[in-house]
Each structure stands twice: as structure tokens, then as C-alpha cells.
N, C-alpha and C positions, 0 to 999 in steps of 0.2 A: 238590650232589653230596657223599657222604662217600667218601673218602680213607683206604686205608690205604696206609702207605708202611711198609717192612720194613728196619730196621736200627737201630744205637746211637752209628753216630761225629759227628765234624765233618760230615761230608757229609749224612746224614740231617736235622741239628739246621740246616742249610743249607736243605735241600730244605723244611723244613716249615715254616721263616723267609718262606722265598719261596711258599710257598704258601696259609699263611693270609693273606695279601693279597690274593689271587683272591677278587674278588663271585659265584665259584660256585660257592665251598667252603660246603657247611654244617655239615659237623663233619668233624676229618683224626684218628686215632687213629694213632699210631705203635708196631708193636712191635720190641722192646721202647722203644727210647727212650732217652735220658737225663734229668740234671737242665737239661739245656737245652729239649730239644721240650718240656717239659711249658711253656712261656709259648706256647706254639703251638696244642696239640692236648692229647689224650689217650694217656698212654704207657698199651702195652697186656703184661701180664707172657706172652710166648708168643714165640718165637723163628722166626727166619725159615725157618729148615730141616725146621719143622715143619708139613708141607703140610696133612695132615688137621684140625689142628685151626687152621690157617687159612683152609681151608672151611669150617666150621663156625662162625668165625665171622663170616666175611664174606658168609654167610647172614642170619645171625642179626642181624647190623647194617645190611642192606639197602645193602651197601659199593657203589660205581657203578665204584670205578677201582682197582687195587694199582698203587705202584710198589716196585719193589724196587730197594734200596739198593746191599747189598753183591756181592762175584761168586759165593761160596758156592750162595746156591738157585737161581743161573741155571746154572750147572755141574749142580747137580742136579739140573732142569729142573722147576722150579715153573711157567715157563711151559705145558707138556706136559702138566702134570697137570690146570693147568685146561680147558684145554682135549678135554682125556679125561674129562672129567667132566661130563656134559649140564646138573648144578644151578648150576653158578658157567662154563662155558663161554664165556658173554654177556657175563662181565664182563672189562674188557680188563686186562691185566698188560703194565704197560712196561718193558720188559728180552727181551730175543734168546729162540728157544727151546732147547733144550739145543744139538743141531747147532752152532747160531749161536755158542753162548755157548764150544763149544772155543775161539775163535779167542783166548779168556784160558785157558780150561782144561786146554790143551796146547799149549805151544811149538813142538811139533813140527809141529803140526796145523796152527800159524797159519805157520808159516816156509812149508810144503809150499804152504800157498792163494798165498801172494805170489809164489812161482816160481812157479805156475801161471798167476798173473794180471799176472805181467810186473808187480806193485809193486820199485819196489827196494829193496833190503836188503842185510843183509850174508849173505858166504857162509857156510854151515853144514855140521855133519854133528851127527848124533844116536845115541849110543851106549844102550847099557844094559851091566849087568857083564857080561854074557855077551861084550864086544865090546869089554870096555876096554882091551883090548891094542894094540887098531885105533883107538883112541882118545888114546894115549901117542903112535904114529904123527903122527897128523893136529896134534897140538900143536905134534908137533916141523918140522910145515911148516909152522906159521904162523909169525909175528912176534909179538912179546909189543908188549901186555899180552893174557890171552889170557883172553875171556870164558866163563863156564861158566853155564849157566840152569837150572835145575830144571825140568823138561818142566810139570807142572802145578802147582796153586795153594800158595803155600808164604805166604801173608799180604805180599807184597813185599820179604821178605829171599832168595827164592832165588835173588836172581843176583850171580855172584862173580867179579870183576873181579882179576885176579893178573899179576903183570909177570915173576915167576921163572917157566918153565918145570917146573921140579921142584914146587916150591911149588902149582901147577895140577894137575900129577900128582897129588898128595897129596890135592888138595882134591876133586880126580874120584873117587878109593878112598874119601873121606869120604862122599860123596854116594849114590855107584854099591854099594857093598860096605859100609858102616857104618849108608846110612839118614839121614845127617843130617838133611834134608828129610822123612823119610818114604817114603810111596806118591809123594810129590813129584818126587823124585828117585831112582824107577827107571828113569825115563828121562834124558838131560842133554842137550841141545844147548849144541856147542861151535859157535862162533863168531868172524870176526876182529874186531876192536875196530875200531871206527871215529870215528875223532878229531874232533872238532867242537861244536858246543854244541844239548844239547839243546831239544826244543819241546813242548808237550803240543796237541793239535789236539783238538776233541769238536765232533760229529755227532750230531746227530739225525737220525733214520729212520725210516717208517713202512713198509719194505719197497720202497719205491716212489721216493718223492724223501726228498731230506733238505735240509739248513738246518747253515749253519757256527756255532758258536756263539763265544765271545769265547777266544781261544786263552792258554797260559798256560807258564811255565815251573816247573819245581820242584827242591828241593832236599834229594837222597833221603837225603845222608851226615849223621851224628851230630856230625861235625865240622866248624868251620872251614875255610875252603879246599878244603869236599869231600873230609874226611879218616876215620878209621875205620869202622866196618860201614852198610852202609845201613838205612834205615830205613822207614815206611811214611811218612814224607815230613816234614820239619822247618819246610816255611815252601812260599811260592808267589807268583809274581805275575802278575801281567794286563793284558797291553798292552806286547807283547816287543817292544823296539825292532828286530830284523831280521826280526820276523814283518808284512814291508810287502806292498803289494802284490803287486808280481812276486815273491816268496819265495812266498805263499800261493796264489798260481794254479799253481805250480808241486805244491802240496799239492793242491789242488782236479785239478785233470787228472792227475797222475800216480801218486796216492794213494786219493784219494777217489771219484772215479769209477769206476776197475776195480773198489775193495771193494765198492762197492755194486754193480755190474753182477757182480762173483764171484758174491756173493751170492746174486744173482735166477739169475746162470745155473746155480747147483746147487741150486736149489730150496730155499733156507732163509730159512726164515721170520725176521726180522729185524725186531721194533719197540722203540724204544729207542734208547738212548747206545752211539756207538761212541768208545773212547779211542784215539786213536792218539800213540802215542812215538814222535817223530821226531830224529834227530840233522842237524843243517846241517852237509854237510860240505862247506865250498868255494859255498855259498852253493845248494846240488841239498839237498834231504829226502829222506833214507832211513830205514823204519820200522825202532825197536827190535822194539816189539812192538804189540802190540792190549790193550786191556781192552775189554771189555763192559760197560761201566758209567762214570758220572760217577767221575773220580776224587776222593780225596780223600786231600791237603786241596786240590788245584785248584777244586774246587767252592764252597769257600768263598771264591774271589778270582773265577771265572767268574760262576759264581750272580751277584752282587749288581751284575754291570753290563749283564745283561740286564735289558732294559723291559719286555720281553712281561709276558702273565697268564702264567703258567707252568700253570697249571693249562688254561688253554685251547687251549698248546701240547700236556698233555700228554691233551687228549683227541682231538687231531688227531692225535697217532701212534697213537691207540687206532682210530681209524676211517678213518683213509687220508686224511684231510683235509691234511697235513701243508705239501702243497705252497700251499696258500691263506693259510697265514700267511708276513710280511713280520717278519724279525727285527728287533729294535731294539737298539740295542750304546752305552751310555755312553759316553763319547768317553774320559774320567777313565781312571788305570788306579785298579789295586787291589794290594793286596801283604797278604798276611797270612803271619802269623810262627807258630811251634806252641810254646805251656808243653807241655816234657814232666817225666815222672818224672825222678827221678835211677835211675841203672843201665839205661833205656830204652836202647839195643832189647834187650839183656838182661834180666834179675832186677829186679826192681825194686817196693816197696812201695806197696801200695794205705792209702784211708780217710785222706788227708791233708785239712786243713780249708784253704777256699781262702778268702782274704778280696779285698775291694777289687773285687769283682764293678760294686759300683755305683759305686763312685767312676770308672769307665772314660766317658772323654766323648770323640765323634766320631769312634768306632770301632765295630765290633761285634765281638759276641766268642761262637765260635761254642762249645757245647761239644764235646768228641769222649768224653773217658774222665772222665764223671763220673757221680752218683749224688745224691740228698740223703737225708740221713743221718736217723734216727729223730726228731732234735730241729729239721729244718727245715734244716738248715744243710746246703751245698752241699760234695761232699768228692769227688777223686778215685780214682777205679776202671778209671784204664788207664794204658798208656805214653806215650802222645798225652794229654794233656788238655783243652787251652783251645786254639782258634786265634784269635788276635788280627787283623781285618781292618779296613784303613781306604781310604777313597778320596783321591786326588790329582791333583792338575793335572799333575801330573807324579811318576815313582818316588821320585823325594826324596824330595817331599812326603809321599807316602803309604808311606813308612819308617816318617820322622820321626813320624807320627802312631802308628804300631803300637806303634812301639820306647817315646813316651811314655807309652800307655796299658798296656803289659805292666810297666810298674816300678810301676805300680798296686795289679797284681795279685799276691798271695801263695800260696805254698803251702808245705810242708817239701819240700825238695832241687828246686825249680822250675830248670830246664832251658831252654834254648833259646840257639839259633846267631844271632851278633851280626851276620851277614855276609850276609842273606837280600838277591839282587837285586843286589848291589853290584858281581856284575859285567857286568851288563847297563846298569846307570847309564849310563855312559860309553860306550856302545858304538855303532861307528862303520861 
């Protein structure tokens, strides 16, 4: 079968790692790619948002399966489109259809389904400028720290976490009346903070059943201690000490079955990854939020302790098969760390030359934001660069292996949080 999978981070160079393994891939093209998938597949220069001319060529290449990466074209509904289209209709696309894919695309949308479906969560209201007077209100009845979200897709920096009341004020006129976000944030859901420690949970779904995959934690802030702006994620690990049993059947019945049963009960089409953000609070799972897609960089700590063919899992969400496979989960965890730029998640320079690629031993190392540069040599081109993954008998151990393999690795102004995991170590 040929393969095209749609996007250029850590997550994709993940997804095509674990794909070229399957004995029924016969060629996987990635657009666009990095300097990583090309030891995979074939990077293709075409973009994911670009529906027409990814019919044309997934004609043209006699493609059997698309997955898509990022949450951008399931917002758009690149699912919708093939399927509007009687010449590529047949061929399956894994990712939710537009519908589905609000449950990332607007906050609002997704907070409105979980009171519906009796998920827990926390309480909300959703303003726009027209209503931010009614909004200054509602803050001043909460308890700080006092969450603010960007209703739709803002790349993972649009939620803002504030402890002054005034300070959230401000940041609401920023959002609602300045545009920070954009179209992002003309809408904002306000929210109460809920104290506890987060989970990342992912699902597979073929509409029908689904399949728990290896669950993960991650660590969104730029800083130490989970301190300055967030980010599209620093580090992650896999194999969460209070993600035990009775924690996750508490996920599994009180989370995962209503989304999937919402789901089917308002008739939306759903094949694909569902992410669910969970906070433990008091030892009960309350979602933050949903994504529609693998996260990343969770994917490059998830990914690599699942057994399956992934490719033959991901032809069973393409045909409803989904319930006849039996997942298999490394017992090991996994912990992977992210090189980023200097100035990331602000300003920050591209085309840096990255050395010690190959000196890196019993790790893998995923790319997110790189490129190779005219003379062969591999250089980065984002905020996020390199995720560094290793496995262990236990989270020490597979620190210790990341943190030795990333002093490996070089670049000008290389970045990254020394504290990934450290405080789940211990955790009792």
C-alpha cells in the first residue's frame, strides 16, 4: 500500500518512523516533511491545506490511505472533501470529519458536547467583545488563577493562565478587542482553574469502537518549574505513574465512552485519533480539552511503545475493522525531551547547522523543525527542533539516556528544560 501522511513536525517524522516498519507499506510520501522523514519515505514539496492539489496527487500516485498529521486541514475538512469527491472518495483519510474535528476547532463547541454528554469538566462561559463587560463580571466570581482559551486554533499558545484578576482583564481586551490570537480569539472561554496534575489520554476510532493507546504526560511551559509562556510542548513522557488502573477505568467509563457514544449519537463521522487533556484532580479525570489528532511531541514518547503494525491498525480505522485488533503496549516507559531555538515560543532564528546527529546512541531522535540545507547538511527551520526519545526500565533511566544523548547534539542558541518528568519520578 502507499501512504501519504500530511505534515512537517516531530509527530509526522514519528508517524513515518513507525510506519516504514509495516510489511505493507510499499512506498509512504510525506508532505511536506522534514530533514527527518526523508530516512523514511519520500518528502513531497505541497502542503496540507492544499486539498486540490492533493487530489491530484494522490491520483496520480495510486495512494491506498492519507493520514493527516496536523489539526489545521481537519478544521478545514479535508476529510469532507474527499469524500465530496467520487475520484479519491474510496480512499480512506484518518482524521475526524470537519463536524468531528470542532471538538479542537472551537472550545466552545467542545466544552457545549461535554455538558451535554455529562463528561466532567470544568465550569465555563464564553464571551466575545460584544459581551466583555459580562465577562469582567464572571471573573470577578471566580477564584483566581483564572483561565482564558482562545475559542479556536491559535498553534497551542492560546491559553492563558493568570492569577491577578485585573491582569486577566487586560488579557481578555488583548484577545477579545486587540486580536491577539486573531480570528482565534473572537471568541474566549473563561473557565475555573482546576488544581491537579495533568494526563494526555489518545484513542483510536473507527466511528464505532476504539482502542486505548499508551497514555502520556507533557510539559507545555518554556520554563523550569512550569514557568514563563507556553509552548507547543518542551519534553513528554510515557508511562505516568498515577495513570494505574483504577485512575484509567475511571478515563475509560467516564470520558471515553460518552465521547464516543456523543459522537455516534449526533451523527458525526469520527475515524481517527482523539486527544484527550485530562487534569487528576483528587485522584477523579476532568477534561481540559480535546484535540483531534495525535499530539505532538506526546507522539514521539506514545509512538514507540506501541507493538502493533501501525499501518494495519491504521487500515482498520479506515474500514471499520478496528475492533479486531488487540493492542500491544511495551511495558518500558519512554521520556523524550525537545532542542528548541533560542527566543522560542517567541522570535526566534532559523538555518542553524546542527551537528552530533550521529554520534546519538540508544535514543532516537525525532525531527520537528528542520530542513537540509543545499550542501547535505542538516539545519533547523522552527521553534521546536529535535525531540530526543529514549526507553527505560523505569523514568530515570530513560531521562538519563535522553539528557546523555542531547549533549550530543549541537546547534547555535539550542534550548531545552532540564526538569522533563522529574516530578512524576517520585510520585506516590
Amino acid at each position: 500500500m502507499k501512504i501519504l501522511l500530511l505534515g512537517s513536525g516531530g509527530r509526522e517524522h514519528t508517524f513515518a518512523w513507525k510506519i516504514a516498519q509495516s510489511p505493507l507499506l510499499t512506498k509512504l510520501f510525506i508532505a511536506p516533511g522534514n530533514a527527518g522523514t526523508l530516512q523514511h519515505g519520500e518528502n513531497v514539496n505541497m502542503q496540507p491545506t492544499n486539498f486540490e492539489e492533493i487530489r491530484q496527487f494522490v491520483k496520480a500516485n495510486d495512494i491506498g490511505l492519507v493520514l493527516v498529521g496536523p489539526e489545521d486541514p481537519l478544521v478545514m475538512g479535508i476529510h469532507d472533501f474527499f469524500l465530496a469527491h467520487a475520484d479519491i472518495k474510496h480512499i480512506p483519510v484518518i482524521g475526524p470529519c470537519q463536524l468531528g474535528a470542532m471538538l479542537e476547532g472551537s472550545k466552545d463547541f467542545a466544552k457545549a458536547f461535554m455538558i451535554k454528554n455529562k463528561i466532567p469538566t470544568a465550569a465555563y462561559q464564553t464571551f466575545t467583545k460584544e459581551t466583555i463587560h459580562q465577562a469582567f463580571l464572571f471573573i470577578d466570581k471566580l477564584n483566581a488563577p483564572y483561565v482564558l482559551k482562545a475559542d479556536g486554533l491559535a498553534a497551542g499558545k492560546g491559553v492563558v493562565i493568570l492569577n491577578d484578576a485585573a491582569e486577566a482583564k487586560a488579557e481578555l481586551n488583548r484577545m477579545l478587542l486587540e486580536s491577539k490570537f486573531g480570528l482565534a480569539s473572537s471568541k474566549v472561554v473563561i473557565e475555573e482553574f482546576l488544581k491537579g496534575i495533568e494526563l494526555s489520554v489518545f484513542v483510536a476510532t473507527d466511528g464505532i469502537s476504539y482502542k486505548i493507546l499508551p497514555e502520556a504526560k507533557d510539559y507545555k511551559r518554556i520554563g523550569e518549574g512550569d514557568t514563563g509562556p507556553n509552548t507547543g510542548g518542551m519534553g513528554t513522557v510515557s508511562g505516568v505513574p498515577f495513570a494505574d488502573a483504577e485512575f484509567m477505568k475511571k478515563v475509560e467509563d467516564g470520558i471515553i465512552k460518552p465521547t464516543i457514544a456523543g459522537l455516534k449519537h449526533e451523527n458525526i463521522s469520527y475515524k481517527g485519533f482523539i486527544f484527550i487533556g485530562l487534569m487528576n484532580v483528587g485522584g477523579n479525570p476532568y477534561v481540559i480539552e480535546y484535540n483531534v489528532r495525535m499530539g505532538d511531541p506526546e507522539t514521539e514518547s506514545v509512538l514507540p511503545r506501541l507493538k502493533n503494525d501501525f499501518v494495519e491498525m491504521l487500515q482498520a480505522i479506515g474500514n471499520n475493522t478496528l475492533n479486531n485488533i488487540s493492542i500491544e503496549i511495551d511495558s518500558r516507559v519512554t521520556a523524550t525531551v525537545m532542542l528548541v531555538s533560542e527566543g522560542y515560543p517567541g522570535a526566534y532564528q532559523k538555518g542553524k547547522t546542527i551537528t552530533g546527529l550521529s554520534q546519538v546512541q540508544g535514543s532516537m531522535v525525532f525531527h520537528a523543525g528542520t530542513k537540509l540545507a543545499t550542501d547535505g547538511t542538516t539545519i533547523t527551520s522552527g521553534g521546536r527542533v529535535l525531540g530526543v526519545t529514549s526507553f527505560g526500565e523505569d523514568l530515570q533511566q530513560a531521562l538519563e539516556m535522553s539528557y546523555s544523548n542531547i549533549k550530543r547534539i549541537e546547534f547555535e542558541g539550542k534550548q531545552f528544560r532540564k526538569d522533563i518528568g522529574r516530578d512524576v519520578i517520585n510520585y506516590k
